[in-house]
C-alpha positions as CSV (number, residue, x, y, z in Angstrom):
1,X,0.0,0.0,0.0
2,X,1.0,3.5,-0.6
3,X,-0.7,7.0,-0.8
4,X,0.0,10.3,-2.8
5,X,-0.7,13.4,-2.4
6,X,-1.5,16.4,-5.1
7,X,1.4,18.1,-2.9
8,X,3.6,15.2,-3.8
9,X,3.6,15.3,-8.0
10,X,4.6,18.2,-9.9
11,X,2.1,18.8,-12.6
12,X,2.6,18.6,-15.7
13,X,1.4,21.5,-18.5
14,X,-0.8,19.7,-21.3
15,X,-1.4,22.3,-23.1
16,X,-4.6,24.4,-21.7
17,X,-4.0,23.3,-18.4
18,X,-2.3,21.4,-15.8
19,X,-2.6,17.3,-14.6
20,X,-1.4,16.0,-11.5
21,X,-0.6,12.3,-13.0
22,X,-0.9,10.5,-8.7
23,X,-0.7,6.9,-10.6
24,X,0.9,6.3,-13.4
25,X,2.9,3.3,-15.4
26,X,5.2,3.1,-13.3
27,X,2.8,2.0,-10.3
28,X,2.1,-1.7,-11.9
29,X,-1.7,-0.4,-11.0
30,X,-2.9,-1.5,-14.7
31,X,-4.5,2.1,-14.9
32,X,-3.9,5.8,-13.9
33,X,-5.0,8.5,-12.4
34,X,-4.7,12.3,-13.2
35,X,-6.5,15.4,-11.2
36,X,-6.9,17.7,-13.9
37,X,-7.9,21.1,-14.6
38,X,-8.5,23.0,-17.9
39,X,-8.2,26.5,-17.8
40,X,-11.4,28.4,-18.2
41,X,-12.3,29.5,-22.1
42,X,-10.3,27.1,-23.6
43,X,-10.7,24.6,-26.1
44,X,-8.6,21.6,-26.8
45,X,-8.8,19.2,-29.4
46,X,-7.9,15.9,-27.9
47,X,-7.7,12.1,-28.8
48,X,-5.9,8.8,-27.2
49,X,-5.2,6.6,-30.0
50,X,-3.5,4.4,-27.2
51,X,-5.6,4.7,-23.8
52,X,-9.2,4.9,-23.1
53,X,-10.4,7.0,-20.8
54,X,-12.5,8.1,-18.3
55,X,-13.0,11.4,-16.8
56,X,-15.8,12.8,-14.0
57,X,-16.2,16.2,-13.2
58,X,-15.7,17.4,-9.5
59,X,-15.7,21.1,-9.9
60,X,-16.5,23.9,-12.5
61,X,-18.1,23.4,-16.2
62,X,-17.8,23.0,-19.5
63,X,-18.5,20.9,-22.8
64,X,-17.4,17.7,-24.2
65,X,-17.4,17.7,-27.9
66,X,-18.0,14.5,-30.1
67,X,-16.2,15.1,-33.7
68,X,-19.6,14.7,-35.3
69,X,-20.9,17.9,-33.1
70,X,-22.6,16.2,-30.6
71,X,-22.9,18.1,-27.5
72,X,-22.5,16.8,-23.9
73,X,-22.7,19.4,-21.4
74,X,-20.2,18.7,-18.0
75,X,-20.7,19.3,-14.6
76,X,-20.3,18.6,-11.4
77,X,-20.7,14.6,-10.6
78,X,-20.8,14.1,-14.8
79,X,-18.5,11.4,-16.2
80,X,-18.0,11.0,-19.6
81,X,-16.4,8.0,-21.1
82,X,-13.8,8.0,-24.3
83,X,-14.6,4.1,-25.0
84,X,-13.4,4.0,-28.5
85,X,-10.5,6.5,-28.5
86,X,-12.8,9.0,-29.6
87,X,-11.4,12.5,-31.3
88,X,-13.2,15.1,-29.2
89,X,-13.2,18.5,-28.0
90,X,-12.8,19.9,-24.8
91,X,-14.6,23.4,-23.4
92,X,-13.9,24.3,-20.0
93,X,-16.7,27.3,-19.6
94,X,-16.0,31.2,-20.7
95,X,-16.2,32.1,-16.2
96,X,-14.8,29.2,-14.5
97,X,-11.9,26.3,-14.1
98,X,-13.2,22.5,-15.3
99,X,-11.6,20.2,-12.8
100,X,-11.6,16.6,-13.4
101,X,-10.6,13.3,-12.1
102,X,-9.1,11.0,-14.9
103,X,-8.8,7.6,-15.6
104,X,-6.7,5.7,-18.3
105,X,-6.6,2.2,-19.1
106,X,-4.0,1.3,-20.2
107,X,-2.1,3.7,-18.2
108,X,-0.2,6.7,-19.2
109,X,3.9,7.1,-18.5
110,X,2.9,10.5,-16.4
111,X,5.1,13.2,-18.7
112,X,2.7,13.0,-21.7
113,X,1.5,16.5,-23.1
114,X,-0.7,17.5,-25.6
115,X,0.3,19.6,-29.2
116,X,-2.5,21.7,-29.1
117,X,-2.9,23.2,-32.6
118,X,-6.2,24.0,-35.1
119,X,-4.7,21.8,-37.4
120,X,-6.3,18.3,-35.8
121,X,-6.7,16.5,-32.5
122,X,-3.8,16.2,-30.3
123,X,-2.6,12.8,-30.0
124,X,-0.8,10.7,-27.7
């Protein structure tokens, strides 16, 4: 057994925001496990070609966008699930942080950043 603290990672810059990676390869867990937060008003263009994942919203609000358009609004005590390595976009709301807890199977090394650019989805 072991526990982590927020404290005890230094986060890493993704792009439009900032994840605190508390499990990662490393940790033999099979999974791991970001605290993340996008910064309010921006939108990234994201996909994981290699990890599915799962995130649920503790604090703020914002949008989750499916390439085709499709909406999903986020907030508090929302998951929403990338199950097929889905390309999608990701709006934190014009007045306030998104914060999320993430999930990614299989799990990431921890120093992973995103390429955010309006030419396509950032990949990794």
């Amino acid at each position: 057994m072991f526990t982590r603290s927020v404290d005890d990672v230094v986060p890493v810059e993704w792009g439009n925001g900032t994840s605190h990676r508390l499990l990662v390869e490393a940790d033999r867990m099979g999974f791991a496990f970001a605290v993340t937060l996008v910064r309010q008003g921006t939108t990234s263009a994201l996909q994981y070609r290699e990890h599915l994942e799962a995130c649920f919203c503790v604090e703020g609000s914002g949008e989750v966008v499916e390439k085709d358009g499709t909406r999903h609004k986020i907030l508090p005590g929302t998951i929403y699930v990338l199950d097929e390595h889905d390309p999608h976009y990701l709006i934190a709301s014009d007045y306030e942080d998104l914060h999320l807890v993430s999930v990614f199977n299989p799990p990431i090394v921890g120093n992973e950043r995103h390429t955010l650019s309006e030419d396509g989805f950032s990949q990794y």
